[in-house]
Backbone bond lengths (Angstrom), bond angles and torsions (degrees), N, CA, C in turn:
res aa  C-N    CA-C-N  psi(-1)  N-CA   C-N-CA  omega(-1)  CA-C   N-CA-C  phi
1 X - - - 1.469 - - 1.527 110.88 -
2 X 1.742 115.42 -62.80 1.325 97.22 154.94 1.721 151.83 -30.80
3 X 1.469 104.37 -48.42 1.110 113.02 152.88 1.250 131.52 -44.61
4 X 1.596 129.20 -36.98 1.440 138.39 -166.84 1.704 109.67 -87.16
5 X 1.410 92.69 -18.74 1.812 98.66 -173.21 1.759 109.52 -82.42
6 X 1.378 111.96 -40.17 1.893 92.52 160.62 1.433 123.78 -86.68
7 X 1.475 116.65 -6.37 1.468 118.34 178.34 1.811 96.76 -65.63
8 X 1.346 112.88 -42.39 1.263 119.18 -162.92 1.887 105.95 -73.39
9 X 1.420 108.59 -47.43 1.245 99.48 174.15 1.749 122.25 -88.86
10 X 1.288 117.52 2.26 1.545 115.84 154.41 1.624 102.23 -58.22
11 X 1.909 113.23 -42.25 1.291 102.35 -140.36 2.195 92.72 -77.28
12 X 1.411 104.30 -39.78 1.230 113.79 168.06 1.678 114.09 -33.46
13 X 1.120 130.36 -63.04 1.049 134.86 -166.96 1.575 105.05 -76.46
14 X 1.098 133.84 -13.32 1.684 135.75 163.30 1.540 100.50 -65.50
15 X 1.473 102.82 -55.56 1.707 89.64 -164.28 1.127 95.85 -81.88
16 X 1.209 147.02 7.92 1.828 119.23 154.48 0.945 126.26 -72.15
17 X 1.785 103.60 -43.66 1.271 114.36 171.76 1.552 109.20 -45.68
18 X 1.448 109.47 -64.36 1.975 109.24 167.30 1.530 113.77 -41.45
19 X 0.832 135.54 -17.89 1.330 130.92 174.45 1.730 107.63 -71.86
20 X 1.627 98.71 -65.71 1.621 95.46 -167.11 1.155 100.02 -63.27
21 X 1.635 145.94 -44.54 0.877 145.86 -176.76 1.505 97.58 -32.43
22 X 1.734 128.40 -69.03 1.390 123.18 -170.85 1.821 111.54 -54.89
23 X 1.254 104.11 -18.51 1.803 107.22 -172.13 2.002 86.62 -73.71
24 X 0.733 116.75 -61.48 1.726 127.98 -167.95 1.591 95.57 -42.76
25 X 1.114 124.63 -62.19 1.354 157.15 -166.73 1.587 90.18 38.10
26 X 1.759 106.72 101.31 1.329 132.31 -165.74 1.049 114.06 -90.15
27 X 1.879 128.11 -8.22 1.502 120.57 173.91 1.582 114.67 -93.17
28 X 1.313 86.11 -13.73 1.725 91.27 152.49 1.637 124.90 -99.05
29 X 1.175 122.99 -40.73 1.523 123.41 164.08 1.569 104.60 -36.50
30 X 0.983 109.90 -58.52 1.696 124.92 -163.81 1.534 110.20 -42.21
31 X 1.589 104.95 -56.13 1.156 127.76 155.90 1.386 132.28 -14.18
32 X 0.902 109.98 -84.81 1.422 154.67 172.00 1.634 99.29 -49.82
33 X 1.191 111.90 -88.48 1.757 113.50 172.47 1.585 116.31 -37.01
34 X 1.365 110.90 -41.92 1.163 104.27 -175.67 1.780 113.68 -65.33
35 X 1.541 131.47 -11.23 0.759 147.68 164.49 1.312 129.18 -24.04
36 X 2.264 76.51 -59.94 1.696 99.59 -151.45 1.974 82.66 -101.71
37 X 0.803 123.80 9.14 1.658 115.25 150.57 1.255 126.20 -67.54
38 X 1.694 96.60 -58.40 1.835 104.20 171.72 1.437 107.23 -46.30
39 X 1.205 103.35 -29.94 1.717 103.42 -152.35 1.837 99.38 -78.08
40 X 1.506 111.62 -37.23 1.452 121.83 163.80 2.000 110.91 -49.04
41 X 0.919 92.83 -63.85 1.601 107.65 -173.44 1.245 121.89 -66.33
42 X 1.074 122.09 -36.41 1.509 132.90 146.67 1.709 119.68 -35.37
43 X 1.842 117.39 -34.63 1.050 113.95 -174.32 1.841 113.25 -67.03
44 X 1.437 95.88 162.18 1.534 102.55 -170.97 1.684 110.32 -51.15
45 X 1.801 103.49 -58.48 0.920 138.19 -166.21 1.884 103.01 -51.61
46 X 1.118 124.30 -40.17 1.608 141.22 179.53 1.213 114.07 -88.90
47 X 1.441 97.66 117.40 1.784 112.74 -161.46 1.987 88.83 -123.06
48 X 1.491 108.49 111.28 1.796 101.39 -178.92 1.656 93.77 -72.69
49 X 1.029 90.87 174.80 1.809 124.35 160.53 1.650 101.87 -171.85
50 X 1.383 76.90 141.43 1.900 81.82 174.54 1.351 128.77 -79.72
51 X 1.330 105.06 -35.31 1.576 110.24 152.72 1.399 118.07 -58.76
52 X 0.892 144.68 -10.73 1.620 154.51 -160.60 1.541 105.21 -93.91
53 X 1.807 107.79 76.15 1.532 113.76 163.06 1.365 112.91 -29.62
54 X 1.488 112.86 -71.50 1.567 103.59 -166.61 1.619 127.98 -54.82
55 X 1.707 101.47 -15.05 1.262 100.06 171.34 1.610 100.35 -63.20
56 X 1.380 114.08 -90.55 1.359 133.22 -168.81 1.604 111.77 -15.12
57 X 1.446 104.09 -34.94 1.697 105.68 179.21 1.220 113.90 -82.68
58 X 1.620 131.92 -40.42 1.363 139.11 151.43 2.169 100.04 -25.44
59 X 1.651 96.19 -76.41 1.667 85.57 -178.33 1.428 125.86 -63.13
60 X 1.438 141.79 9.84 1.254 121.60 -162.39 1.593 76.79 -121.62
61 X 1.207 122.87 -35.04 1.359 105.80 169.04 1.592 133.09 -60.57
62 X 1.068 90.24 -43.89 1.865 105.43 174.85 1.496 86.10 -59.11
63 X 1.384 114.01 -66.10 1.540 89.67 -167.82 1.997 138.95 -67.97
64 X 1.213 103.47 5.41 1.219 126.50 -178.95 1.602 114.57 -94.48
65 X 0.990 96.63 -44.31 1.926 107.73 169.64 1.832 100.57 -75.99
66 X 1.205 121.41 -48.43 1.618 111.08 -174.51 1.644 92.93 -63.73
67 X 1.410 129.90 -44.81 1.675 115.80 -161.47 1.702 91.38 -65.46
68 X 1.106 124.22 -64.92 1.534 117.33 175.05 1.197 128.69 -27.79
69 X 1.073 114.11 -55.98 1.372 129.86 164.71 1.601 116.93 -56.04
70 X 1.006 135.11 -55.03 1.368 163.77 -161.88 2.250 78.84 -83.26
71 X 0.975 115.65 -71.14 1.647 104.51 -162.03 1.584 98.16 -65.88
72 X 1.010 120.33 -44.58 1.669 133.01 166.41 1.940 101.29 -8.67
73 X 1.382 92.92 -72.56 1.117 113.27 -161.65 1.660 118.04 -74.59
74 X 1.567 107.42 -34.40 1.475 118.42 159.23 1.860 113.51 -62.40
75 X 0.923 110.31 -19.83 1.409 111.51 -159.62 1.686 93.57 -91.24
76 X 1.356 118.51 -30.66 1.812 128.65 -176.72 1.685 92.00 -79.91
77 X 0.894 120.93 -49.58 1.410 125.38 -177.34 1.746 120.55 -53.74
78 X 1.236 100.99 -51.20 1.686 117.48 153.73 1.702 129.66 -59.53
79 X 1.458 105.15 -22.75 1.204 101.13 166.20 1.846 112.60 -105.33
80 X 1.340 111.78 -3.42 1.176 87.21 -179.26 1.570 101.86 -108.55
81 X 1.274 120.36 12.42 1.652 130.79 164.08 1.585 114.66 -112.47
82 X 1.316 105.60 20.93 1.843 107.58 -173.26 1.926 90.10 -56.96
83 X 1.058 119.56 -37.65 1.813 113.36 -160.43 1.546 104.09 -82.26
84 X 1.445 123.14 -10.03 1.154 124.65 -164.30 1.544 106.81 -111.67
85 X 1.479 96.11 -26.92 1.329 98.65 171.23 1.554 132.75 -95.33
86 X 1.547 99.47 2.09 1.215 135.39 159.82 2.070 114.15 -50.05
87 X 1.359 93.62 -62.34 1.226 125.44 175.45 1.880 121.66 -48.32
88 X 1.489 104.05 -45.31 1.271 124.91 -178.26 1.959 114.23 -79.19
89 X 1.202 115.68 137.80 1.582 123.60 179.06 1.521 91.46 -59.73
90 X 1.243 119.72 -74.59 1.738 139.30 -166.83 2.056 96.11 -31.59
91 X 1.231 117.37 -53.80 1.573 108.64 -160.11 1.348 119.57 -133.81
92 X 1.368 110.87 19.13 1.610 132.59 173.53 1.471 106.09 -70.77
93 X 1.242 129.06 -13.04 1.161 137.91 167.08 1.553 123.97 -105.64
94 X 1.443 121.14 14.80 1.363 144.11 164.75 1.580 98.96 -76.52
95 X 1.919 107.12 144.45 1.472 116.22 -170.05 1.520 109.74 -46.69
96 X 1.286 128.22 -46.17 1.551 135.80 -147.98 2.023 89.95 -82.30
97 X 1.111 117.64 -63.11 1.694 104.93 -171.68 1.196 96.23 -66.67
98 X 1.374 141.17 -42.61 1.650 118.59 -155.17 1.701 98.40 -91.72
99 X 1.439 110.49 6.63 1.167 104.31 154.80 2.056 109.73 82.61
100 X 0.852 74.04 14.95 2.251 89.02 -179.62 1.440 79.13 -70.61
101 X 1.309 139.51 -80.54 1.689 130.53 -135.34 1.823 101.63 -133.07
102 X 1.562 99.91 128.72 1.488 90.73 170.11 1.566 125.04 -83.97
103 X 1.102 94.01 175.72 1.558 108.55 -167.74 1.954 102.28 -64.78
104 X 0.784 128.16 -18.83 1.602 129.50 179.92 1.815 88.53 -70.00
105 X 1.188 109.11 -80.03 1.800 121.90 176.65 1.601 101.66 -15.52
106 X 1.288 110.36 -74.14 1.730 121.60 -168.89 1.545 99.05 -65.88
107 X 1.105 144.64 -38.35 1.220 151.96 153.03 2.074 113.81 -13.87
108 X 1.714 59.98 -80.33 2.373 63.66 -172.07 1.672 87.81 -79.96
109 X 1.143 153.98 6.75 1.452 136.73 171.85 1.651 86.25 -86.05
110 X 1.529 131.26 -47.82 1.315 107.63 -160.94 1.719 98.96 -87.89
111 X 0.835 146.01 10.26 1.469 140.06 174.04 1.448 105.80 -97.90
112 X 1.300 119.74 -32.84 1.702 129.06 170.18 1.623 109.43 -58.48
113 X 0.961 109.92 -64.67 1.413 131.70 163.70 1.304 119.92 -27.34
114 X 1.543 117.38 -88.15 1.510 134.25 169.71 1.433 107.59 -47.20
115 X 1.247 126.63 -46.07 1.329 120.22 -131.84 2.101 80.17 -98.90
116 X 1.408 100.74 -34.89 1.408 103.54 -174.42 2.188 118.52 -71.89
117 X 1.360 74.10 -43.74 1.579 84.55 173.49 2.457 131.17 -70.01
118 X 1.672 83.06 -11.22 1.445 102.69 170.74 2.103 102.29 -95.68
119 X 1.496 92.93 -20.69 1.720 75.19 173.22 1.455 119.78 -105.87
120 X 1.388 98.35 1.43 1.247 96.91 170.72 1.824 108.56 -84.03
121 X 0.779 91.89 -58.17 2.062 89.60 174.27 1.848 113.52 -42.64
122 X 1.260 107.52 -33.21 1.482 109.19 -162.99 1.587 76.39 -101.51
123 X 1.367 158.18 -12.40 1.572 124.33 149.24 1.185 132.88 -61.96
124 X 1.833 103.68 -50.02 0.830 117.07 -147.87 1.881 93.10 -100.29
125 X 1.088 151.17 -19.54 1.154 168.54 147.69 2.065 119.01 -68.58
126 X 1.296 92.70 -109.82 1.455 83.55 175.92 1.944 109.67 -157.76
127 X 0.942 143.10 102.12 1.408 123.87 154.86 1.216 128.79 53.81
128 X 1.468 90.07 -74.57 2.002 97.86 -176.56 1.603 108.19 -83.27
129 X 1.133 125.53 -12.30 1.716 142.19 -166.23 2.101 95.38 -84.11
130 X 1.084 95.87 -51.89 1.329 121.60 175.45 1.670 111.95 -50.49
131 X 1.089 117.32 -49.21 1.316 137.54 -145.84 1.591 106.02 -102.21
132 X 1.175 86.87 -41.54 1.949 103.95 161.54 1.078 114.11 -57.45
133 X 1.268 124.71 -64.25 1.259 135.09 -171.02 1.664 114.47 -63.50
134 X 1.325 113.85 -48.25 1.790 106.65 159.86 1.095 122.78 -67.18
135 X 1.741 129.00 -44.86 1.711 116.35 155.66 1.132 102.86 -29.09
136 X 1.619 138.81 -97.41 1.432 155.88 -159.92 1.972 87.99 -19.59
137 X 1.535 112.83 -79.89 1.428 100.70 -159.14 1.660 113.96 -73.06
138 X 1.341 114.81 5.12 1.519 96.22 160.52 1.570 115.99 -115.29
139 X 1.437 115.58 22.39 1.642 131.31 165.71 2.038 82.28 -91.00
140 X 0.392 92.48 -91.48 1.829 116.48 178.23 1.772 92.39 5.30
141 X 1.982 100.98 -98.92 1.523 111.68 175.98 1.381 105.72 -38.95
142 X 1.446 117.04 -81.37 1.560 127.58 -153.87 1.317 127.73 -57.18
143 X 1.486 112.26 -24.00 1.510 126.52 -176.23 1.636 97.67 -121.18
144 X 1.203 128.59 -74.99 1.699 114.41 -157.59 1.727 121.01 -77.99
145 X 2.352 94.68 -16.24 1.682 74.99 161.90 1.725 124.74 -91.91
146 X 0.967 122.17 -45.64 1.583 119.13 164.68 1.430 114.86 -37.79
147 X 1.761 133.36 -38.94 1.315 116.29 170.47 1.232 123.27 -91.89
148 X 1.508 120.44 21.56 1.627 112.59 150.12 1.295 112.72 -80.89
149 X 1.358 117.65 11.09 2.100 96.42 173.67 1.390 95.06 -101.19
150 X 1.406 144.87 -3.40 1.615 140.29 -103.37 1.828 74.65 -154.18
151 X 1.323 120.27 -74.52 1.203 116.57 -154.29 1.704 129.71 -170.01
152 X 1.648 110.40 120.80 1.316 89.49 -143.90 1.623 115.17 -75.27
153 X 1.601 126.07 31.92 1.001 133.01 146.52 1.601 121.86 -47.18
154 X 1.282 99.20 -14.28 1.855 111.30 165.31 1.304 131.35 -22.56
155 X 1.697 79.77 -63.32 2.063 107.95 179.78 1.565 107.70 -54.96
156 X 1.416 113.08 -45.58 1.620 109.12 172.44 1.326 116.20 -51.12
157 X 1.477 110.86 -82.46 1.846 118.79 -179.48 2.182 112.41 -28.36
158 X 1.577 90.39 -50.99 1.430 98.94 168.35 1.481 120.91 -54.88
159 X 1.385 141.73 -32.90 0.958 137.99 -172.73 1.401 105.88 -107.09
160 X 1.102 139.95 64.58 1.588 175.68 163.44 0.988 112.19 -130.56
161 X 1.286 147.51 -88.61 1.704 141.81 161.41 1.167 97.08 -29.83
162 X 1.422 123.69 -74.43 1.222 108.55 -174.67 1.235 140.33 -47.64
163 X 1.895 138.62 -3.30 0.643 168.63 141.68 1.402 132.03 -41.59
164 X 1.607 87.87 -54.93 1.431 93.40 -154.29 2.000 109.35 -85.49
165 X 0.958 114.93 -3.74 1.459 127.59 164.15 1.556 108.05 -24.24
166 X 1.331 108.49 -66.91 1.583 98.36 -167.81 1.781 105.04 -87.65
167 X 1.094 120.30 14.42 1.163 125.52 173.09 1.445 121.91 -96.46
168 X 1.426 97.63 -36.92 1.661 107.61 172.45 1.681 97.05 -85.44
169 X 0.709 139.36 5.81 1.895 141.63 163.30 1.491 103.10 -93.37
170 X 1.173 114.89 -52.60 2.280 107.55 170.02 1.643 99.53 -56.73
171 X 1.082 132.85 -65.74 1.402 138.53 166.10 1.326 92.15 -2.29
172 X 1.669 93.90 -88.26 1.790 100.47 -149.35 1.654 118.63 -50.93
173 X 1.210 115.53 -30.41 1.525 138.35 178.50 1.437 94.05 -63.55
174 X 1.363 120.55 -73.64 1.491 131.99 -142.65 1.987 111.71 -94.58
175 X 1.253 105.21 -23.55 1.397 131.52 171.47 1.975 86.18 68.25
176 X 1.262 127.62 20.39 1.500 103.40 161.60 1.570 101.53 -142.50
177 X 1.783 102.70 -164.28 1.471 100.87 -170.17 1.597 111.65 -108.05
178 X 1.350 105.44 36.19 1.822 110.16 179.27 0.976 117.21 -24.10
179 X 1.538 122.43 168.19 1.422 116.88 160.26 1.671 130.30 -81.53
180 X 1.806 123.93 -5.07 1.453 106.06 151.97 1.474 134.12 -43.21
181 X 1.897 92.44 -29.07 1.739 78.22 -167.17 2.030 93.75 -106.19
182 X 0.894 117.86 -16.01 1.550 103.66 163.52 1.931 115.44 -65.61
183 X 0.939 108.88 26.99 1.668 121.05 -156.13 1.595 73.27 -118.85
184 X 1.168 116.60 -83.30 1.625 135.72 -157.11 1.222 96.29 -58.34
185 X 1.393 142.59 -64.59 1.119 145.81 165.77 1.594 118.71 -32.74
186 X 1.497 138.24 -12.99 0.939 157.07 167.26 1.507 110.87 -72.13
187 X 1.337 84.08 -85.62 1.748 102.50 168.32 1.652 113.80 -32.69
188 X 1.538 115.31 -69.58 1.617 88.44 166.63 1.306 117.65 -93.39
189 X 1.441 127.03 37.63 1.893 109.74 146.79 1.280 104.19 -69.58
190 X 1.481 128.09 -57.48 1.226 143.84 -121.84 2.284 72.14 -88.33
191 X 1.081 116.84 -83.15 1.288 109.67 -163.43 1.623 134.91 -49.14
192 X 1.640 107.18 -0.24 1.246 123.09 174.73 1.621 100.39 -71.83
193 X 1.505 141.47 -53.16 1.096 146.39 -157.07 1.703 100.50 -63.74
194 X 1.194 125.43 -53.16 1.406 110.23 -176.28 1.493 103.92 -66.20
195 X 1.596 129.58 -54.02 1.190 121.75 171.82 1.332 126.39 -19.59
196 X 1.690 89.98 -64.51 1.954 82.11 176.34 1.261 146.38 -84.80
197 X 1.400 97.57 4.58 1.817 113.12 -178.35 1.654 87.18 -89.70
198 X 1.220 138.69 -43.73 1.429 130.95 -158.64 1.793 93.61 -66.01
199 X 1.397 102.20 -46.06 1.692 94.90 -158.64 1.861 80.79 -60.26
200 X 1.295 115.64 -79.72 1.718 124.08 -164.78 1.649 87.00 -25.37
201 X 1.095 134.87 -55.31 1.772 125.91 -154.04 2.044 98.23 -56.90
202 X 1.704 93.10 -55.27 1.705 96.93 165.76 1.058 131.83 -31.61
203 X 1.381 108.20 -61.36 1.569 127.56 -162.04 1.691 115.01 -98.13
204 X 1.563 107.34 15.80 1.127 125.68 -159.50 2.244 116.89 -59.60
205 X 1.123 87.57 -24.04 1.494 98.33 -179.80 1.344 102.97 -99.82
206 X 1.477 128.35 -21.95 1.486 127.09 -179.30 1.706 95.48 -74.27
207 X 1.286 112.00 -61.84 1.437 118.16 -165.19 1.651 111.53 -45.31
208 X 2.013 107.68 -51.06 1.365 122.02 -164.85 1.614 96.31 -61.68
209 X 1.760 132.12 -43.67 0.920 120.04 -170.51 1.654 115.13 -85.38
210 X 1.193 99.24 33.00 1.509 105.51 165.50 1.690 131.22 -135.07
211 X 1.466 80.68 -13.12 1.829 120.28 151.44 2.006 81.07 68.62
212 X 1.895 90.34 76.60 1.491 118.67 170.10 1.849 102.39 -125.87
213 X 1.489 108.67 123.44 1.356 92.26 -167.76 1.622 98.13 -112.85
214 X 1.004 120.70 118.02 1.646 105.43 -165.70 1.989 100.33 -123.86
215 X 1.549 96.04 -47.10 1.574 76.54 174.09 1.718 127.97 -86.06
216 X 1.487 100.91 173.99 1.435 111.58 -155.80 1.673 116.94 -49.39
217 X 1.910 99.97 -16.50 1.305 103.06 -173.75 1.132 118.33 -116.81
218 X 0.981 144.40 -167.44 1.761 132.52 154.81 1.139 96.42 -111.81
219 X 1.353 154.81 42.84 1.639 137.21 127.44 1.959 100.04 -131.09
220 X 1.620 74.38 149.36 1.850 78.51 -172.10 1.307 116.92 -67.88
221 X 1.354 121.21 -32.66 1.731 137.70 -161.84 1.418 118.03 -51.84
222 X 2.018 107.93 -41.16 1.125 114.54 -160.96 1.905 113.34 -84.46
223 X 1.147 93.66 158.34 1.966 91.86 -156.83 1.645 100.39 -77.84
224 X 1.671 131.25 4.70 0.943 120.08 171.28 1.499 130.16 -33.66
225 X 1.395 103.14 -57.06 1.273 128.11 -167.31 2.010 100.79 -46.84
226 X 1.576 88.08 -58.23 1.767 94.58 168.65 1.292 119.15 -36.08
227 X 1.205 115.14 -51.85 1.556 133.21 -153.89 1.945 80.12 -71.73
228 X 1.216 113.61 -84.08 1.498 130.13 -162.37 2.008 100.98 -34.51
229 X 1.294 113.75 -52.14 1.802 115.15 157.16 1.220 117.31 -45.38
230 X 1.099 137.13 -68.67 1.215 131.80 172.01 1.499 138.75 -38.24
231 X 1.469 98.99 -34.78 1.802 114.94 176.15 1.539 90.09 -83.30
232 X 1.042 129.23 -69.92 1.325 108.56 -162.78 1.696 121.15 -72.48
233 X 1.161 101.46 -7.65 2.152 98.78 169.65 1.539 91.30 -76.29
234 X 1.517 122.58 -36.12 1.112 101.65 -164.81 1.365 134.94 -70.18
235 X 1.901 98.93 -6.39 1.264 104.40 -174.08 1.613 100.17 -88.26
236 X 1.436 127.34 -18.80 1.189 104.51 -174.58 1.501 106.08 -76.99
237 X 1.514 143.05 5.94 0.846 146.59 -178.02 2.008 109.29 -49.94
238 X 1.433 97.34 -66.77 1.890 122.27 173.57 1.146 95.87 -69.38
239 X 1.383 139.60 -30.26 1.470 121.66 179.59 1.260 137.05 -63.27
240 X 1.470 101.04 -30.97 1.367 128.70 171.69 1.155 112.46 -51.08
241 X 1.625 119.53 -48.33 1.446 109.13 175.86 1.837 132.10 -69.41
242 X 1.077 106.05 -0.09 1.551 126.96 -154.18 1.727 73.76 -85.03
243 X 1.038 160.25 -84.04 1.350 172.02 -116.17 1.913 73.85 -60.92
244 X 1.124 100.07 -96.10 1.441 120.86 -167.96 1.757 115.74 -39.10
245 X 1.432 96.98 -31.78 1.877 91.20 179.42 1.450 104.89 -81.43
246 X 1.499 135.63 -10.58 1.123 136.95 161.82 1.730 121.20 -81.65
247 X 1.160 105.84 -9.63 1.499 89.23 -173.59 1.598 124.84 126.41
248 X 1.031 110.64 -28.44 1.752 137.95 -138.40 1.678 88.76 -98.56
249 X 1.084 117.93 -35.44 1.639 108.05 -171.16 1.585 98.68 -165.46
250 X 2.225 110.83 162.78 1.038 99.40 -161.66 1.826 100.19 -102.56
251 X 1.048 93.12 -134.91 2.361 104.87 -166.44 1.741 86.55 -78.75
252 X 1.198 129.73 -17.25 1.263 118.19 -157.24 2.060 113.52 -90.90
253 X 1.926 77.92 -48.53 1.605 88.04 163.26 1.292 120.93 -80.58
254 X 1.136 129.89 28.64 1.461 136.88 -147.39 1.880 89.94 -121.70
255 X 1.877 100.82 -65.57 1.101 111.60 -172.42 1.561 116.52 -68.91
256 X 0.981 113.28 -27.58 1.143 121.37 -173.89 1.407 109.65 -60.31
257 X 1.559 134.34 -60.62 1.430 165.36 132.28 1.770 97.23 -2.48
258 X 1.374 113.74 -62.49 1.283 132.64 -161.23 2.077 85.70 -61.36
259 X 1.446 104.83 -75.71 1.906 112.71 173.64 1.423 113.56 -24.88
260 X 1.132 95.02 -67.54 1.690 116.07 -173.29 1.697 116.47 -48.61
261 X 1.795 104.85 -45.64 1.583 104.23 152.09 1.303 127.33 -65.30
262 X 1.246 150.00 -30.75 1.299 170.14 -149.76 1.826 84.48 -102.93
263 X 1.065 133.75 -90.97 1.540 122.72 175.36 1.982 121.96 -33.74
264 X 1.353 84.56 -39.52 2.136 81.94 175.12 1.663 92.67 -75.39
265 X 1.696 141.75 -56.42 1.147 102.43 -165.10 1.583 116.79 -100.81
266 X 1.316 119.00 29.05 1.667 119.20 145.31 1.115 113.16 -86.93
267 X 1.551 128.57 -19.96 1.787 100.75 166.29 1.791 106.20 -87.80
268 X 1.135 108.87 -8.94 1.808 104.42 -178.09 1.932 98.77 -75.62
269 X 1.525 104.09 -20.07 1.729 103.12 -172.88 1.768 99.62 -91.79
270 X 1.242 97.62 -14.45 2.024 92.19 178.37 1.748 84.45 -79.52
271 X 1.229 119.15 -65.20 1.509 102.16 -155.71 1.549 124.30 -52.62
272 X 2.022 95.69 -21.17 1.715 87.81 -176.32 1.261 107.95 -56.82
273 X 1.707 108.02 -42.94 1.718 110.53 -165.50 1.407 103.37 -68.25
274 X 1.420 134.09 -50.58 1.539 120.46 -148.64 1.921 79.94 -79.13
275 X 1.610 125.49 -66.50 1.162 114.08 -165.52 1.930 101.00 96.94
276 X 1.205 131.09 16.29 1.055 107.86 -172.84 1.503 97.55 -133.68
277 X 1.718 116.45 -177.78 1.543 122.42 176.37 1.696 118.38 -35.96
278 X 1.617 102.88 -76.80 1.653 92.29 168.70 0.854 128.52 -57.02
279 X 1.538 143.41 -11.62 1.761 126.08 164.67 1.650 97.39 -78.29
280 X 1.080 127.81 -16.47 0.973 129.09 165.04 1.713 140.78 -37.98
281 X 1.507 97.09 -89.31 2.004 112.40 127.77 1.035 104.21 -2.79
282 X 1.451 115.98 -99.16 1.074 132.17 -162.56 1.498 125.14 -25.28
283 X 1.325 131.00 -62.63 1.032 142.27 126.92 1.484 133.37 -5.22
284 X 1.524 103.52 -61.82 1.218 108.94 173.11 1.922 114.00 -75.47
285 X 1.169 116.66 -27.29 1.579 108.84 150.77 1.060 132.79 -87.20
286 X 1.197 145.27 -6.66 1.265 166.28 130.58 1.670 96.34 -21.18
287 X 1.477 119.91 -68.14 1.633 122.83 164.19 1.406 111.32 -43.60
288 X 1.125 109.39 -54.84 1.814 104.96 173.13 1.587 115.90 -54.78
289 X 0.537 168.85 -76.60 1.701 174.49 49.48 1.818 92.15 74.78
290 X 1.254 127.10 -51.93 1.555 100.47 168.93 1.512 134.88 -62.96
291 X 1.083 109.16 -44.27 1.752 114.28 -177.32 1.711 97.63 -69.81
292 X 1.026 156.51 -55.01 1.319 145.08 -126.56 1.440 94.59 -108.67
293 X 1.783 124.39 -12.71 1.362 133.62 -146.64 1.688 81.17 -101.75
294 X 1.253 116.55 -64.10 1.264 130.05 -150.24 1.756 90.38 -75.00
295 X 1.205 130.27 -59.23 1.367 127.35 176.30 1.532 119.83 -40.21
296 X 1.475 118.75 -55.84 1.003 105.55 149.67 1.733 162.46 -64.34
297 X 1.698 96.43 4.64 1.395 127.26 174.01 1.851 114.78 -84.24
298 X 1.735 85.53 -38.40 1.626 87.30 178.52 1.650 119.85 -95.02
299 X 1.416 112.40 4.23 1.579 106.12 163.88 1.225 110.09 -113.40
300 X 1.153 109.97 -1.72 2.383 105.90 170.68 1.197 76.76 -99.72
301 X 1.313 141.34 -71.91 1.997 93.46 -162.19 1.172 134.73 -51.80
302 X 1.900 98.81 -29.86 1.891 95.67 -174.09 2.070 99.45 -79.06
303 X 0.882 98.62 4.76 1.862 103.27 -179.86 1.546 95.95 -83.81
């Protein structure tokens, strides 16, 4: 019996830990942060070396305050959709609907979090780096999750936080709002919009039965949605080059960026035509393989 009483509370304290872990939800934080690194390293002023401690501590910090920050904001988002996400196959099994942790708990974890991970950037960085990063998670919770039930003007407001990742990383480097990192910040506004209509086109019966309105239309069938992907991959097409006519990177990260757009809007032009689930996908990985492809194209060339 003795024996069974710390086996039992080791095992307790794993699944909480598994719990917040799902509040953080780190394969998206990860994401996202990793952004606002490029977005550091990218600056003029920041020269890497791999031997270069002070670099490496500059990034593990940046990246430790954005996951904070970044789970901060997932964790407000989860509590103020616990009933909606109740509703959905994908997150009905997240702590807040299946009812593991109440909303007071997730509460001071996401104010610890957010509130800790914006002061860590604005100490240890600068002010405005800081300041970004708490705007971002209360644009994020307060504005883009409550107006996805409301209107799918959502995807816009949402792709601002979502954005601003590699912008609050030029920040922290550069301590202002130049135009390298309003450059980067471009680049992923513009590529969030196909991203998220493909997943919403996917998840289209999960979302509707939770009365989440994310794509451009209110019925899935019609090829709008196609049409609306396509204009905007297409703009990152010319955008790509803007990196390089400024300075910021050379012909190599240029082309690469340039491919990588040209592949996001030929699968956004298969889905207008087919219109169905796999052009769908498609699309929606197509976003995966663009953002992380192209980010990493424009700091090994400027390296």
């Amino acid at each position: 019996m003795l024996r069974e009483e710390p086996i039992k509370a080791r095992w307790q304290v794993a699944a909480r830990a598994k719990d917040y872990n799902q509040l953080l939800k780190p394969n998206l934080s990860g994401m996202v942060v990793f952004s606002s690194v490029i977005g550091y390293l990218m600056a003029p002023n920041v020269q890497f070396a791999w031997a270069d401690m002070h670099i490496w501590r500059q990034i593990i910090t940046l990246f430790l305050g954005g996951m904070l920050v970044t789970g901060g904001a997932n964790t407000i988002n989860q509590i103020l959709e616990h009933e909606s996400d109740s509703l959905m196959k994908r997150t009905r099994t997240r702590p807040l609907p299946d009812g593991r942790m109440g909303r007071t708990e997730a509460w001071i974890f996401a104010a610890f979090t957010g509130i800790g991970g914006a002061l860590l950037l604005a100490y240890y960085f600068n002010p405005l780096a800081g300041g970004l990063s708490f705007f971002s998670l209360l644009l994020y919770a307060f504005a883009y999750t409550p107006m996805k039930k409301v209107h799918p003007v959502a995807v816009l407001i949402g792709a601002i936080p979502g954005a601003l990742p590699p912008l609050i990383g030029w920040v922290a480097a550069t301590g202002s709002l130049s135009i390298g990192g309003w450059i980067l910040f471009t680049l992923q506004f513009f590529w969030q919009f196909p991203h998220f209509w493909a997943i919403a086109w996917v998840a289209f019966d999960d979302y509707n039965r939770a009365g989440i309105r994310m794509l451009p239309t209110r019925e899935k069938e019609t090829r709008f949605t196609g049409i609306q992907c396509m204009l905007y991959s297409l703009v990152l097409i010319p955008m790509a080059m803007v990196p390089h006519f400024i300075g910021l990177t050379g012909n190599i990260g240029m082309w690469v960026c340039v491919l990588c757009g040209m592949m996001y809007f030929a699968a956004s032009v298969v889905f207008y035509i087919r219109n169905d689930h796999k052009s769908a996908r498609r699309v929606m990985f197509a976003s995966f393989i663009y953002l992380p492809t192209i980010l990493l194209a424009l700091v090994i060339d400027k390296m």
